[in-house]
N, C-alpha and C positions, 0 to 999 in steps of 0.2 A: 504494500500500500504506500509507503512512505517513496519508493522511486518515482512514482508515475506523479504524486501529488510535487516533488520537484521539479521536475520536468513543467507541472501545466506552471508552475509557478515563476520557473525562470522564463519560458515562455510569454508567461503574461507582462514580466517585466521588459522580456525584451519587447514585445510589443508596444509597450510604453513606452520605452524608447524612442524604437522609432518613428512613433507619433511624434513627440515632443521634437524631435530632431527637424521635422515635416512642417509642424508648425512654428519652427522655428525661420526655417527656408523660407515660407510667405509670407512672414511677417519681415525677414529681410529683405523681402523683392520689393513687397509696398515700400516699407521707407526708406531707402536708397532712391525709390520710383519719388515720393516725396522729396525728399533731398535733393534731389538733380533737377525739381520745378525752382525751386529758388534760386534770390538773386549772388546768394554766397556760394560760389562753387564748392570751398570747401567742407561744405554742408554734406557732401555726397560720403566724401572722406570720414566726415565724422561718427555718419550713421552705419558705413559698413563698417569700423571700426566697435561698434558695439554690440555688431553681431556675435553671439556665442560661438559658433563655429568658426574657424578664420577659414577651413577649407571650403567652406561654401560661403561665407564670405569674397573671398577670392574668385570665384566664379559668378557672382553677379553682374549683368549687363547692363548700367543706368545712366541716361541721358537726353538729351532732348531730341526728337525726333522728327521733328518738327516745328511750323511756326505755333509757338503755344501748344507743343504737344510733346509727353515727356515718357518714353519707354522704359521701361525696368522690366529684365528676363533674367531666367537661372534653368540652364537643364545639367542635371546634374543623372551621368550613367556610371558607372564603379560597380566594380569588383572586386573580391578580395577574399584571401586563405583566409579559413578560420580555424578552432580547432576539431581535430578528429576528420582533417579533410576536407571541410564542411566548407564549402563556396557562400561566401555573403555578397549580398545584388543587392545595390540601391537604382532608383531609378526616383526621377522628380522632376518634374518639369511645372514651372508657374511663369506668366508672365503680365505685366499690369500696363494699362495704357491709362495717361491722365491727360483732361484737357485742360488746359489752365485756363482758369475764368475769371478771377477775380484776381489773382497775384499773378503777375506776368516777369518772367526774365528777362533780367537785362535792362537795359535803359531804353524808352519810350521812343518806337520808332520816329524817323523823321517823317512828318508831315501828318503826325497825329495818330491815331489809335486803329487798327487796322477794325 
């Protein structure tokens, strides 16, 4: 009895895991994607730097994409030994598009507001 109730237990924790991990990833796409709408560039900087992971930190795509429009992506594929053999796969993919509406980057086009 006591093997199997281990197993569903580490189980369950590693699934916790890799939730947290996951939701760790989207909440770094969005605000980097935030970051990178404002007018202090080094904002982008500051936010992925408070990402918990730095390795998927590191792989975020955030910038503006447009006129008033600001991309933030992350796909993230990996693989990796574990133990007893055991192959661990992540896979994640998130990506956010923002229109800027009301806070616009950069200093005020010439010839007035588009």
């Amino acid at each position: 009895m006591i093997p199997p109730l281990i197993l569903l237990l580490f189980g369950m924790t590693f699934a916790a895991f890799y939730a947290f991990r996951s939701a760790s990833t989207d909440w770094g796409v969005f605000v980097t994607g935030v970051a990178s709408g404002s007018y202090d560039t080094p904002a982008t900087e500051y936010a992925r730097a408070n990402i918990l992971w730095s390795d998927l930190a590191n792989q975020i795509n955030a910038g503006q994409n447009g006129p008033r429009q600001v991309r933030s992506l992350i796909s993230v594929e990996d693989s990796r030994n574990w133990v007893f053999g055991i192959r661990l796969i992540e896979a994640q993919r998130a990506a956010t598009y923002f229109r800027l509406w009301r806070f616009y980057p950069g200093p005020p086009p010439v010839g007035g507001i588009e």
